[in-house]
Steps between C-alpha positions, in 0.01 A plus 500: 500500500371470174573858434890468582494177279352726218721767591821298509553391138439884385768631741745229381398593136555881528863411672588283272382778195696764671809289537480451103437864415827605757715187271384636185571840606867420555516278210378679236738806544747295567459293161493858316802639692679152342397545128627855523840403666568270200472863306635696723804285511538502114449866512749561791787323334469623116486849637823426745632324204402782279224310343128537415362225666196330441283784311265365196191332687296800620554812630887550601517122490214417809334232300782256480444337795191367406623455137770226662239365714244407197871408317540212777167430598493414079802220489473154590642349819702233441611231715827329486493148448694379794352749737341421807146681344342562854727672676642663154167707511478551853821678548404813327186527682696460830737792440195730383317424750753512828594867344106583529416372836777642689302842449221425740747636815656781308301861674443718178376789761404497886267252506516414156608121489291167446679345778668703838610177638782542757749267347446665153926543447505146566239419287696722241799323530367156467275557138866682387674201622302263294504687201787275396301147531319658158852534319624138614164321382559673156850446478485098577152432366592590134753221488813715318827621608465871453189543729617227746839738553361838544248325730728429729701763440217710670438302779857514548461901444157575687596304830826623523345885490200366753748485804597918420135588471418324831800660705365840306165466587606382935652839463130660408310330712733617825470841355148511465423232789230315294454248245169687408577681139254799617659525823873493323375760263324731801875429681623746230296807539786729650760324361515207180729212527733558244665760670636344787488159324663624167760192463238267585248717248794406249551124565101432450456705172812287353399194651123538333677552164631143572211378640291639179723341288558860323858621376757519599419149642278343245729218496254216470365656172848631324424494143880428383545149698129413575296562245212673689530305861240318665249626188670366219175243380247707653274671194188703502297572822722256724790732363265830596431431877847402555619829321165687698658337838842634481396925446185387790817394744640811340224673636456280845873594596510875425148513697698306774797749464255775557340349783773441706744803391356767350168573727258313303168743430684750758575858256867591561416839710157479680483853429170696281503454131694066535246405795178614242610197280364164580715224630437249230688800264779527645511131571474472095696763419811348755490151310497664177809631573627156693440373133655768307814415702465128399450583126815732592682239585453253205535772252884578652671220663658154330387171625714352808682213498382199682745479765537908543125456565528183773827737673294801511174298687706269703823709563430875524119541553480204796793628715375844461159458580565268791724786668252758370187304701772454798600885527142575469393334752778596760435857425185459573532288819771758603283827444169349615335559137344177462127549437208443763337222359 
């Protein structure tokens, strides 16, 4: 007895180690990969633009992340006088941190994956959902028109995109016949989702643009009416994490676009010379491009208007995934292809 009792603690402390090494594994990449977007954003759009970009600090310009990081880390945060102080600095650290913990269901390779829980879509779906408590707190805590507006212009925005990505995402999981994310990804071996779910493959990419807040929807921070949105008396490293949280959801959706749709760590032909790469490549190497898309996007498209946004969400993409999940499913019923779960 006295053995298991010295035994016990030891066990719990060699968990509880390993659990910390597999968080900081995923972090830590995960916190490079974001410095670099910033870059490879600037870089993307000057050379679309037919620009430089950001080249000066270092080689070809890979130093400036670090250089704006020791810029902001340098100023002094400031506090509005008529904010509400507590939750002022809380709301950056919400958004950072909801776009970091979401990770722990995402499978970078079989196997690979802090947590293979069996709800882990839902699990998805609810961190992504309250993504937009971060932006409200900001908006209303600082206690000035400008924020308070494109605060709840992204509620507005964010929930009325949720009820797409949910119908999408029913359409997945009767697909693959699992809310497991390993078990959606193995679904796709012969055959990856976008394919036969190309509209719906559609519908979620635009709807995470809105949900991101990225153009052609980045409404609640339009420069020419708003200022700078929800951010407007944010300053220094409260102004960093909410800037780090937006290209880390960047990052969390085009993960979650490669998950469900475009085979996850599966290589596109399981044939010689693609199967001899690891899975956590080509899972890498997919959301790279997921992101080039984004930066893509922003670098070619004008903002929306507010109500062309609220008719395409409520109008266009809600009737049509509604009938897409109803077809789905009766084609399914009809040719006996629903899963054996």
């Amino acid at each position: 007895m006295g053995d298991l009792l010295a035994q016990y603690p030891y066990s719990m402390i060699v968990d509880l180690l390993w659990i910390v090494a597999q968080v900081f594994a995923v972090i830590v990449p995960l916190l490079i990969a974001v410095a670099y977007l910033t870059l490879a954003e600037r870089r993307v759009i000057g050379l679309m633009q037919l620009r430089k970009g950001p080249n000066v600090v270092g080689p070809f310009g890979l130093f400036q992340p670090f250089a704006d990081a020791i810029k902001l880390l340098a100023k002094e945060t400031i506090l509005p006088s008529g904010a509400s102080k507590v939750v002022f600095i809380l709301a950056p650290m919400l958004t950072f941190i909801l776009s970091l913990v979401a990770w722990a269901v995402i499978p970078f390779g079989d196997g690979l994956v802090i947590a293979d829980v069996n709800i882990g879509i839902l699990y998805l779906f609810a961190i992504s959902s309250l993504g937009v408590y971060g932006v409200i707190m900001a908006g209303w805590s600082s206690n000035s028109k400008y924020p308070f507006l494109g605060a709840m212009r992204s509620a507005a925005q964010m929930i009325s995109y949720e009820v797409s990505l949910g119908l999408v995402i029913i359409t997945v999981i009767m697909a693959a016949g699992s809310l497991n994310l390993s078990e959606i990804v193995r679904a796709q071996e012969g055959l990856w989702f976008f394919i036969p779910l190309f509209p719906m493959f559609i519908v979620f990419f635009i709807s995470t643009l809105a949900e991101t807040n990225r153009a052609p929807f980045d409404l609640p921070e339009g420069e020419s009416e708003l200022v700078a949105g929800y951010f407007v008396e944010y300053s220094s490293m409260s102004f960093a994490l909410f800037f780090l949280g937006e290209y880390a959801n960047m990052i969390l959706m085009s993960g979650m676009t490669v998950t469900l749709f475009l085979g996850g760590w599966l290589p596109p032909f399981d044939i010689a010379p693609l199967n001899w790469i690891p899975g956590p490549i080509w899972f890498a190497i997919k959301v790279a491009l997921v992101l080039f898309v984004f930066l893509w996007v922003r670098a070619t498209t004008p903002r929306y208007r507010y109500d062309q946004l609220m008719r395409l969400g409520w109008k266009i993409f809600l009737p049509f995934t509604l009938l897409f999940v109803a077809v789905c499913s009766g084609i399914m019923l009809a040719f006996d292809m629903l899963p054996n779960t």
